[in-house]
N, C-alpha and C positions, 0 to 999 in steps of 0.2 A: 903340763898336760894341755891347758888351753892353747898356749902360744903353739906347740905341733898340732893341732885340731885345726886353727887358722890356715898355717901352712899349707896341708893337706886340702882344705876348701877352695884360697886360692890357685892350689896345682890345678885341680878338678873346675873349677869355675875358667882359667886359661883352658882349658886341654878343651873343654866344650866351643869356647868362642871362636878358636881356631879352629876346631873340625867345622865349625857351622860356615866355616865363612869359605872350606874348603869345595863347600858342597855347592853343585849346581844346581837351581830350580827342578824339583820333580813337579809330576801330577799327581793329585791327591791320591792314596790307594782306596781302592772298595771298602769299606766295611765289611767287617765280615757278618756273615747271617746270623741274624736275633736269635733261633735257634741252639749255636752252635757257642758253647763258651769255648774263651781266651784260652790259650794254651803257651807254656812257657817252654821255650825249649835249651835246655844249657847249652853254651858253646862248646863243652868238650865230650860230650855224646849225643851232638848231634848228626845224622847223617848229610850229607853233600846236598840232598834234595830239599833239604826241609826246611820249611819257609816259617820265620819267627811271627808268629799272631798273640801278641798279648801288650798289653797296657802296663808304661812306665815301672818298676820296680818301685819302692817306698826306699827311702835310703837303706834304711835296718832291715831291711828285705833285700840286699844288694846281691845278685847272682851274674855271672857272668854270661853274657848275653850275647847274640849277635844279630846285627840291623843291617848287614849287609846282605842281598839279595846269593841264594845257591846260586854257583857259578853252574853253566848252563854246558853240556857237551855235545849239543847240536851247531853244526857251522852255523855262520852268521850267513842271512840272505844279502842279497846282492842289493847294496845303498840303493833308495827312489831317491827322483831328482830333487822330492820335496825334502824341506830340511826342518829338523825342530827347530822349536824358540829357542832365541841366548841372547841373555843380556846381557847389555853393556855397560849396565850401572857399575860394578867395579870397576870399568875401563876408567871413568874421568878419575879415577885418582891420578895416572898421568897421565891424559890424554886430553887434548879439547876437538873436537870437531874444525873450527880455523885458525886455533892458534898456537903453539909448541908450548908445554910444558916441563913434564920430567919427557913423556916423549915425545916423536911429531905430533903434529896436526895432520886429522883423520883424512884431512883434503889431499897431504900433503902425501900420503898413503895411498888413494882413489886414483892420484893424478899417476901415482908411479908403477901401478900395477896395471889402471888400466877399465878392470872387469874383477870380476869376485871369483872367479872360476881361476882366474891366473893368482890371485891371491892364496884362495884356497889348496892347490897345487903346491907353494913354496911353503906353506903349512903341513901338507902332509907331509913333504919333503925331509921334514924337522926343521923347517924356518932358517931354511942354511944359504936362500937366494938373497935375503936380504936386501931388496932392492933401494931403500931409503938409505939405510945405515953403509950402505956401499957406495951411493952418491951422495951424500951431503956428510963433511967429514965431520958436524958437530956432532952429528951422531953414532958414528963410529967408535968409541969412548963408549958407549952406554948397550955394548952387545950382550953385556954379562947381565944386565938387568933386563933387557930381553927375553935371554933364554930361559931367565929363573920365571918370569912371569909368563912365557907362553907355555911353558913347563906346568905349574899351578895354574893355569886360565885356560888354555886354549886349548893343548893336545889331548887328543881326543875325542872333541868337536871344530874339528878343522872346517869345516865343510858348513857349521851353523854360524863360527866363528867370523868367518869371511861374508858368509852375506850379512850377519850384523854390522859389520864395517861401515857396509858400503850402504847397508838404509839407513844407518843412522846419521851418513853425512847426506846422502838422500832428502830423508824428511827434517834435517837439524835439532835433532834431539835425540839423546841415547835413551833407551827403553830395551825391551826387549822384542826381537824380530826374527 
């Protein structure tokens, strides 16, 4: 009993660190008003609009829940040219600013796109212009870890992605931009 109890913790203790690390920086949400208490709403009656306000379950209180935002069926408005933050802290896992790791250098990037506006383009593209890994053949070998990682990082935020790029070799430090 105990040894599948462990099992079961570690499944659940992975399954959280992975999703957390899947997740992009949000903004904090509002509290909801002192007035109005928590409201829990189950995943499988709830309808498409309604939005989950309540605090943490207790394990032994486990209900299945959802923390995904109602999907929305208003068009999306048209991008401003301003962009949110993203950062680039994940990026140095292979990346340095001047000097090649698992992938180029950020410079090395900067030099070959140009502008973040042509960067961001071969991003929305699906990252299929490939300008580095097309001229320098050390990195041609390494597209399949590309695609996985701009797949899990970037798509999506094409557009905040690209100008983090280029401030981060900008100001020589990754953060977020």
């Amino acid at each position: 009993m105990f040894k599948s109890s462990m099992h079961v913790a570690v499944i659940i203790a992975t399954s959280l660190v992975l999703a957390a690390c899947q997740q992009q920086p949000k903004p904090a949400p509002e509290a909801p008003a002192a007035t109005q208490p928590a409201t829990m709403v189950p995943k499988s009656t709830a309808p498409a609009s309604a939005a989950v306000t309540s605090t943490p379950a207790k394990p032994e209180e486990s209900t299945a829940m959802t923390s995904k935002p109602a999907a929305s069926s208003a068009k999306p408005e048209a991008m401003s040219t301003t962009v949110s933050p993203f950062s680039t802290t994940k990026c140095m896992a292979c990346h340095a600013i001047d000097h090649d790791k698992v992938g180029p250098a950020w410079k090395t990037v900067v030099e070959k796109y140009g502008d973040e506006a042509a960067l961001a383009k071969d991003f929305e593209a699906g990252f299929k212009e490939r300008r580095v890994a097309n001229s320098i053949a050390k990195w041609k070998s390494k597209e399949g870890l590309m695609t996985s990682q701009f797949d899990h990082l970037i798509k999506g935020h094409e557009k905040e992605a690209a100008h983090a790029l280029f401030m981060t070799v900008k100001n020589g430090k990754f953060g977020s931009y």
